[in-house]
N, C-alpha and C positions, 0 to 999 in steps of 0.2 A: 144549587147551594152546596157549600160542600159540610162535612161531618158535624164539624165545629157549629153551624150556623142551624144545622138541622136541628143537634139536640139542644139549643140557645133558644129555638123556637118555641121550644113547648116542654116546659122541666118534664113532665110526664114522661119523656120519652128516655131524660137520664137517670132516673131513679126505676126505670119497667124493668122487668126479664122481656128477653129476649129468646124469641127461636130462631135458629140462623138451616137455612133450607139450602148447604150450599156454597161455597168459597170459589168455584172455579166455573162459572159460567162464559159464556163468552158470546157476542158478536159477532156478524160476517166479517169485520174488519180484523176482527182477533182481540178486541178490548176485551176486558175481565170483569165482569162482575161478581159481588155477593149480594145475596137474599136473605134477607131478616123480614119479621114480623116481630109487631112492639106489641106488649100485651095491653099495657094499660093504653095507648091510643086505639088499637084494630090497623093499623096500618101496616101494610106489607110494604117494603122498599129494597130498591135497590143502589149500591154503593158502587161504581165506577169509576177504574184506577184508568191512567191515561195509558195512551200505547209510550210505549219506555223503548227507551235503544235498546238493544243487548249488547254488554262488552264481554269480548273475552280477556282475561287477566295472562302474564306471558306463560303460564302454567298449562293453558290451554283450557281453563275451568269457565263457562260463560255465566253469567248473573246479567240480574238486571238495575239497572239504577235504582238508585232508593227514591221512595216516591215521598214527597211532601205532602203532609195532613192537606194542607187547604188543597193539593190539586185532585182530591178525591171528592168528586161531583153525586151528590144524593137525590134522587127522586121517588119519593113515593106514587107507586104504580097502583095499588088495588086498597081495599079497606073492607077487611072481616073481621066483624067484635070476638068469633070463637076462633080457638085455635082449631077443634076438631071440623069447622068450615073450611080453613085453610089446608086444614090438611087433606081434605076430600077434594079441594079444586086444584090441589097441587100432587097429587096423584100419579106417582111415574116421573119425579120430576130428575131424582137419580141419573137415571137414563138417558131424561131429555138433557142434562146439563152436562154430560159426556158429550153429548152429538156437535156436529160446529152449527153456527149460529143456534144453541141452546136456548140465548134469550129470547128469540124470534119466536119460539114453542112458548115459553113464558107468556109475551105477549099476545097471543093468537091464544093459548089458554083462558085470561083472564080475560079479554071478548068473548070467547064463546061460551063463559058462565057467566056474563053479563056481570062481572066485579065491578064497582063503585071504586073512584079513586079518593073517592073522601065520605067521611062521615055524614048521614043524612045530617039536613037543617033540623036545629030543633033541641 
């Protein structure tokens, strides 16, 4: 889904604070993600821009194409009601999110704390 349709899902999620773990994560393929936690759901997610050309301008300066809202793809990955939980499983994550394929550590993280990708039933 992307941005738009995430927070359309659950108004909870557009009126929450947010804690962002993180702007430049990446991929083995070199996508980009960011990492948020929504307070009032417990839900950790991640936001993924697509892979973009790069141009250079005749200046010699390169940028990257502007991305459109809808082509930023959301998936909530984990689900902890505290923040100070998120913050204990997310531990190093600085670090990890410099490294390439950062997410991959993300992932393999939130297995090995056994994280819930969604709220228990109930």
């Amino acid at each position: 889904m992307d941005i738009e349709e995430f927070y359309a899902a659950d108004e909870r999620r557009r009126r929450s604070d947010e804690v962002e773990f993180g702007t430049d994560w990446a991929d083995a393929e070199g996508a980009r993600y960011e990492l948020s936690w929504v307070a009032d759901t417990g839900e950790l997610y991640v936001m993924r821009e697509p892979l973009v050309k790069m141009m250079e301008d005749p200046f010699g300066d390169v940028f990257d194409a502007s991305v459109p809202t809808d082509a930023l793809s959301v998936a909530v990955v984990g689900w902890m009601p505290e923040l100070a939980g998120v913050e204990d499983v997310l531990a190093g994550w600085q670090e990890a999110m410099a490294a390439p394929n950062g997410i991959g550590w993300l992932a393999d993280r939130l297995r090995q704390r056994d994280v819930p990708r969604t709220a228990p039933a109930g």
